[in-house]
N, C-alpha and C positions, 0 to 999 in steps of 0.2 A: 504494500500500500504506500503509496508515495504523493508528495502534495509541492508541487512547484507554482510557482503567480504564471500563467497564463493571461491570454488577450492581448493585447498588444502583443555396384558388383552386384553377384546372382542375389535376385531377390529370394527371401524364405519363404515357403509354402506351408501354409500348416493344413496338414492333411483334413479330410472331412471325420476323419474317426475321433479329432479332435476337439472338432466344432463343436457337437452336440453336447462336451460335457463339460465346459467351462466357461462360454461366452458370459451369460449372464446369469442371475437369479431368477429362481423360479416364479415363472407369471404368476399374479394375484389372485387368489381364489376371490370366487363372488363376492361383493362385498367389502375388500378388505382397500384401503386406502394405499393407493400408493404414492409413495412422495416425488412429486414433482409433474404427475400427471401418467396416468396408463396407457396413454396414448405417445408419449414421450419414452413411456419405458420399453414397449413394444419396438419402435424405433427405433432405439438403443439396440435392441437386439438382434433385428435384423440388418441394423450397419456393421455390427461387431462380426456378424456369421459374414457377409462379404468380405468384411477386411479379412479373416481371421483365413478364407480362400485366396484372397488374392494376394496376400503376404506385401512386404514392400521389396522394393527395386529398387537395392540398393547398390550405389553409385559413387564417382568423383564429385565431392562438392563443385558448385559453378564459381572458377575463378574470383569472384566479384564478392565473394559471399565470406572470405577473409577464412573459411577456415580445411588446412591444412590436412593431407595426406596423413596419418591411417583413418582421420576423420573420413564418414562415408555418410550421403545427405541419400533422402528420397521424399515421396509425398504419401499421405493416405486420406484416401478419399472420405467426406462427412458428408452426411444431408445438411444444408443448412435450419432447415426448420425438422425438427425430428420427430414430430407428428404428422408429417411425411415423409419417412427414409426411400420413397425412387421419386421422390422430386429432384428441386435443382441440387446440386452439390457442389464443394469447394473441394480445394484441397490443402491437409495442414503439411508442413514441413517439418522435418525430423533430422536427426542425425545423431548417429553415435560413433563409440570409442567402445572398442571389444575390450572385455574384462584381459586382464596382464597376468591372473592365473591359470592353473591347471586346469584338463577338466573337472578335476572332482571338487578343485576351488569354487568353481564357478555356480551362480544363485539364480542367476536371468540378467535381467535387466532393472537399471534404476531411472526411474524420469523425472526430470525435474522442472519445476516451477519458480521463478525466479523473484516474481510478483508482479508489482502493476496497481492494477489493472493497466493491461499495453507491454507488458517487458517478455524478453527475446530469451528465452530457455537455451537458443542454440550453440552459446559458446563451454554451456555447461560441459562437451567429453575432452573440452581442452585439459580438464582437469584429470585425466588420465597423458594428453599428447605432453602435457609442459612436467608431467610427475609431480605436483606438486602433493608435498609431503601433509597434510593432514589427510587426503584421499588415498594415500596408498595402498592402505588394507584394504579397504569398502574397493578401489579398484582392481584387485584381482578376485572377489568376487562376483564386481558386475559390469556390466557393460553401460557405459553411462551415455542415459539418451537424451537429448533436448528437442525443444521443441516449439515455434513458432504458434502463441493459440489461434485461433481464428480470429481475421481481420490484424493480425499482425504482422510483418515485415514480409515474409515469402506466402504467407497463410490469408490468401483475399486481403493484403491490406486496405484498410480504408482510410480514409480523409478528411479533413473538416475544412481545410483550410489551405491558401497556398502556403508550401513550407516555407518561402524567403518571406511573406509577410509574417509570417510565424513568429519568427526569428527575430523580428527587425526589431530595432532597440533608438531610442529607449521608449520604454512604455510609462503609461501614466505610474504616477504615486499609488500604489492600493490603497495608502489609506485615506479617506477622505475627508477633504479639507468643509465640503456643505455639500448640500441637498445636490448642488450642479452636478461634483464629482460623481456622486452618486446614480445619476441619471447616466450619466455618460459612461459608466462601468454596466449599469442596467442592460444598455443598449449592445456593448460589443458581444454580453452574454446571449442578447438571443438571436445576432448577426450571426454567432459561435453555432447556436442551435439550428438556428436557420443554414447555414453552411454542410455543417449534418447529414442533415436532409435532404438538400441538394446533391452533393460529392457521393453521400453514400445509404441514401434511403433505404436500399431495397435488402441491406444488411442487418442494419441497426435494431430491426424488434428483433432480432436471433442473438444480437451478441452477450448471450447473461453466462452467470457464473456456471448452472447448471447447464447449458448447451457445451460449455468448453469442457465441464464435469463430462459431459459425455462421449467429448471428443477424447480425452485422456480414457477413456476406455475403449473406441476403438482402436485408441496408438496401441493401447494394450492386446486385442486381439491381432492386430496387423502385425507386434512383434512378436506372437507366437505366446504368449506369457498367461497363465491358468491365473495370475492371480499378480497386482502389481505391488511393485514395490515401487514408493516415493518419496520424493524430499521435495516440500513446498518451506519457502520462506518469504514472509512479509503476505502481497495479498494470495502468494503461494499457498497458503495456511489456510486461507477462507477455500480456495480452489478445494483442498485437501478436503476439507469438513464437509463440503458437498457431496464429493465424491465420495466418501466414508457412508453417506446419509444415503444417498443414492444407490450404491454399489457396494453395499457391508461384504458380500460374502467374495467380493475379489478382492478384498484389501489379503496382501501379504503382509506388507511393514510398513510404516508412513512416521516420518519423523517432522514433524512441523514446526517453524522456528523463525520466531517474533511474530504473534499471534492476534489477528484481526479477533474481535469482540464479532464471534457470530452471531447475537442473540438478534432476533428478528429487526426488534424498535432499535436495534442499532444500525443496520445496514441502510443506508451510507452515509445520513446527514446527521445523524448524530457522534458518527463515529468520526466525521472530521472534526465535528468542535469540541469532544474530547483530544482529539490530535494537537489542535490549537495551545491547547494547557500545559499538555504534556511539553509540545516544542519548546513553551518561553523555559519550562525547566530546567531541560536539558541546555538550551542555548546559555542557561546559567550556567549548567556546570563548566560548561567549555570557556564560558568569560572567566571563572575564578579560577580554572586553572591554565589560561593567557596570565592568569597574573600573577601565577606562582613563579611563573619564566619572565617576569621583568626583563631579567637580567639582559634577556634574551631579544624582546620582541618590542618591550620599552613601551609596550600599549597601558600601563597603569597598575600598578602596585596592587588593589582590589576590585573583585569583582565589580563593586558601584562605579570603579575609576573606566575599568573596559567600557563598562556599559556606556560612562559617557561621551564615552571615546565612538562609540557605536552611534550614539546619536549624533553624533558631530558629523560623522563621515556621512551617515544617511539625509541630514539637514543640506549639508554642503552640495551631494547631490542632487537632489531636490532643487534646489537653488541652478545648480546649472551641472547637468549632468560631465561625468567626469570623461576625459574625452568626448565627449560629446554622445556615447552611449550607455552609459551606465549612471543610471538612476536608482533611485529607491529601488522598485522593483528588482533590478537587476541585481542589486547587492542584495537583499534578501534572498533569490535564485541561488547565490552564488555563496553566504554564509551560512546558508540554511544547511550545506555540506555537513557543517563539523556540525551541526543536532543530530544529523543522520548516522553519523558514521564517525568513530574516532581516527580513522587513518585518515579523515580529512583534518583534522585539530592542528597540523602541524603546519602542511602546506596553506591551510585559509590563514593560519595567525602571519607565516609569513609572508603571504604575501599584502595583507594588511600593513605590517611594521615597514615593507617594502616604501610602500604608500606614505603612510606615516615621514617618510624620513626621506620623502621627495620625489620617490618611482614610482609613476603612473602607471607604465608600463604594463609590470606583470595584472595587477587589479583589470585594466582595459582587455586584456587578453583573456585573463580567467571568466570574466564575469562579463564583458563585451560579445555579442554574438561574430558568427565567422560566416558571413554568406558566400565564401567561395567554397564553405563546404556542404554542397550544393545533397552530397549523399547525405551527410550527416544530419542535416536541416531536416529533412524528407523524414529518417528515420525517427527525430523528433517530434515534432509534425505527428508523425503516425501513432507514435506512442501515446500522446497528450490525448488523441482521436479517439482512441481505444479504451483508457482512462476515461471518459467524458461517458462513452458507450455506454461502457460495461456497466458504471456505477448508475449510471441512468436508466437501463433499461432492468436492474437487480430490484430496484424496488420504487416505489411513488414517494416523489419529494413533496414538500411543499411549495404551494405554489403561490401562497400570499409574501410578497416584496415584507410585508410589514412584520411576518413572523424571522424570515431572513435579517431584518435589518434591525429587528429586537434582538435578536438569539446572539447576533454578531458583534453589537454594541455593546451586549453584557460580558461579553464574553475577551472583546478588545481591552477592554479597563483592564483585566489582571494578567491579558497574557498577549502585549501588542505588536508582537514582534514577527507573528504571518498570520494572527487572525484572518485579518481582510483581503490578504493575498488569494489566502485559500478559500475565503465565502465568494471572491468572485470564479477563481478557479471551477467550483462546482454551480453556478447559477445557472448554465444554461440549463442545466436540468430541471429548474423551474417553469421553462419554456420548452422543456425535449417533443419532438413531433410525433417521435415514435412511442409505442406501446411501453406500459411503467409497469414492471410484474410485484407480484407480492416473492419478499423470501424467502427463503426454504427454510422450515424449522428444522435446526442441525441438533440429530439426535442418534441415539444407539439403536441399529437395528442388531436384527440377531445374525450371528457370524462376524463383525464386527471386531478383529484382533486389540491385544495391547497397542496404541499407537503413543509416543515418545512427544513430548512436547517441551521446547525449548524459549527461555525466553529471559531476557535481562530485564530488571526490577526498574530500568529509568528510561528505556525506551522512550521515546518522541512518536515516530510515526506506529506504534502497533503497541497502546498502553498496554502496560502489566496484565491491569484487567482482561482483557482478553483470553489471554492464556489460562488462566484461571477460570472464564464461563468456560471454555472449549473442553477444560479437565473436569468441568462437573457434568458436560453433552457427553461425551465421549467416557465411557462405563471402563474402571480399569486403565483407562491411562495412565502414563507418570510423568508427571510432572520435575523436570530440571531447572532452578532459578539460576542465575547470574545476577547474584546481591549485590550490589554498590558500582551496577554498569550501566551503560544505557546503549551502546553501540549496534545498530540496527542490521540483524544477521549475526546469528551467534555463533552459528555450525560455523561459518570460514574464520574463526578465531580461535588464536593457540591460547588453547584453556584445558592441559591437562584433564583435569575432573570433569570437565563436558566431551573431551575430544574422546575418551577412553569410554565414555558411555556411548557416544553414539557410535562408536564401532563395533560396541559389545551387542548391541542391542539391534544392527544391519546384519554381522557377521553371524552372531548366534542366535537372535531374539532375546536377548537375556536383557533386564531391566530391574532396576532395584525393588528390593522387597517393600521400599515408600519414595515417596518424592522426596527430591534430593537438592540442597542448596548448594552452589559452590561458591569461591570466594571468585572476585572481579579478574577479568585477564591481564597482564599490562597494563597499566596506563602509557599513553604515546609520550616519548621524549625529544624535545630538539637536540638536534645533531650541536649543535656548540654546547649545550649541557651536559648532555651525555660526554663530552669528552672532558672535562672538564672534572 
């Protein structure tokens, strides 16, 4: 889940003796509810018996597509509306990285979900091609697959907007100065929607959480696999609970980490202005330890000093943007890094101090758009498009301006540092053209395994809370904390006591006898400190 200021070779066949006994859960007796529609479920089933014949054809990725020889791409075909599985269809893109152990090593396959809503699973088998060391067990025993959801970069992308207007900078102040500002942020959200609609109508009431839920089940039957094994992170995590809800008796293993709040009345507007709270937090913690590195970065001795060192830099561009593209907006884009992620804490401080101490430069680069990257624009563009979709078509927002501009205003006083970025970020959905679903109550059905859940105690974008509804839906779960962290994606972080779980727990299924805390990984160090 992620929130940025917007606006401004031989394929495998799996035999038929195999179809019959894995594809899916057994149809519904008379009667009996099934979640997400029986019309949907059916569908599911007969896309999966195709896929599960037709296997994929797999191939050399295409040049352009960045990724590298033993990596091998192909597509598998979906219904798009799967209460018609021989209507029209798409096709998702795939690619993996064969597991690096033996046969008897070997588990299947693991597919990954990265988040988003809109983010690109496909660089995930680099993590076997570059060997990087926290994957190395879990990649000898599986093949690690990615995967484009639907409407995203190889998989139907869609569009909202041109991407060099996307891009172009700088944009308004999110926050608003009166009533005008206000109109005129109103206006570009249902341009935004209106654009939607136009570029990509005839997608948009298909792209929900449950459709891609279903789509990662026929990747599942297309790779040959009785039952999947997965790793979702961030809105990875809500994808996973679907799917779990959806598809109880295919879940093999599912490890989910930094955990979207599934609970119904959270999906989606509430769960961004819980986001709101959480970020000014975290963007605390990261001021107060700027200021532990004085030494270093020269931004102000305490946390209240960064901060108003924060308002300065943000006021100044305001005032006249800094090279002439980077405004407010733009610097919230671009600091909102280190709330997200601690391996951004080091590069945002310096290049802030950069700044600070007379060099535009690096700031103009970082946080300035680059329209001669003409792919990169595109790929952004699609992402934001996707985001916009998904969350909009998952469930019915409000649509009174005056609940939006109450909830936002209460909520700007204590935490004002992307409130307003992010209430305009989601308004088109106030105006979305296409069909608003209700969401899926994510619950235990039967056959439903132990699934693993990950998640640090100061997270910004995927509060604590989440993880904690998802371990009370999910019967027998366990719950892993990362106490006194907030760094968003926990699984790609060296933390001994999570790193030894989840490999215990991919490798063997084995998970502790209770939930389990550990202490924080690292904190990031500047390189002149550290040597020092």
């Amino acid at each position: 889940m992620r929130s940025t200021s917007i606006l401004g070779a031989a394929g495998t066949v799996v035999t038929g003796v195999l179809v019959a006994g894995f594809l899916t859960a057994p149809a519904a007796s008379a009667g009996e509810r099934v979640p997400g529609g029986a019309a949907e479920a059916r569908g599911a089933r007969v896309a999966a018996e195709k896929a599960a014949k037709a296997g994929i054809k797999w191939q050399e990725c295409p040049a352009d597509w960045g990724l590298e020889k033993p990596i091998e791409c192909g597509y598998v075909t979906v219904p798009v509306d799967y209460a018609k599985p021989n209507g029209r269809t798409i096709k998702i893109a795939v690619d993996r990285a064969r597991s690096t152990g033996t046969a008897q090593e070997r588990q299947g396959a693991l597919v990954y979900n990265p988040g988003g809503p809109g983010g690109s699973g496909m660089r995930f088998p680099k993590r076997i091609t570059t060997k990087a060391p926290l994957w190395a067990k879990t990649a000898k025993a599986y093949d690690f697959v990615g995967f484009d959801p639907r409407g995203v970069g190889h998989s139907a992308p869609i569009s909202c907007i041109d991407p060099q207007k996307f891009v172009a900078a700088p944009k308004a102040d999110p926050v608003p100065d009166n009533e005008a500002d206000k109109r005129a942020q109103r206006k570009l959200a249902r341009e935004y929607a209106d654009g939607c609609a136009a570029r990509s109508g005839s997608l948009l009431p298909y792209l929900t959480t449950p459709n891609t839920a279903r789509d990662v089940d026929v990747v599942r039957a297309a790779l040959g696999e009785k039952k999947l094994n997965y790793l979702g992170v961030s809105y990875g995590t809500y994808l996973g609970a679907v799917y779990g809800t959806l598809f109880p008796n295919h879940v093999r293993r599912m490890v989910v980490d930094s955990v979207v709040n599934p609970a119904q009345d959270n999906i989606w507007y509430e769960a961004n202005l819980e986001q709101d709270v959480a970020f000014e937090g975290r963007f605390k913690d990261w001021e107060a330890w700027v200021a532990k590195y004085d030494s270093v970065f020269h931004l102000g001795k305490t946390q209240a000093e960064v901060q108003k060192g924060w308002e300065k830099i943000r006021a100044t561009a305001k005032k006249k943007p800094i090279g002439g593209v980077v405004g407010p907006a733009e610097l919230i884009n671009f600091f909102q890094g280190a709330a997200y992620y601690d391996s951004s804490w080091v590069p945002v401080a310096e290049t802030w101090s950069k700044y600070v101490a007379g060099d535009e430069k690096p700031l103009i680069e970082a946080a300035g758009p680059d329209l001669a990257n003409t792919a990169g624009n595109i790929a952004s563009e699609n992402s934001n498009a996707v985001y916009t979709a998904v969350e909009c078509a998952d469930a019915k927002w409000p649509t009174s301006w005056k609940k939006w501009d109450r909830d936002n205003t209460r909520i700007h006083e204590k935490a004002p540092f992307m409130t307003w970025a992010n209430a305009w970020m989601n308004l088109p959905c106030a105006t979305w053209k296409a069909p608003q679903q209700n969401p899926l109550e994510v619950t235990t059905h039967k056959g439903l395994p132990q699934t693993l859940i990950v998640q640090s105690d100061r997270d910004a974008a995927t509060p604590y809370v989440g993880a904690v509804e998802l371990h009370k839906r999910f019967q027998g779960s366990r719950l892993i904390t990362e106490k006194g962290a907030g760094s968003h994606g926990v699984t790609g972080l060296v933390n001994p006591c999570i790193n030894s779980r989840v490999d215990a727990y991919l490798l063997d299924g084995k998970v502790d006898a209770k939930d389990v805390t550990c202490a924080p990984h690292a904190t990031p160090q500047p390189k002149a400190a550290a040597a020092k």
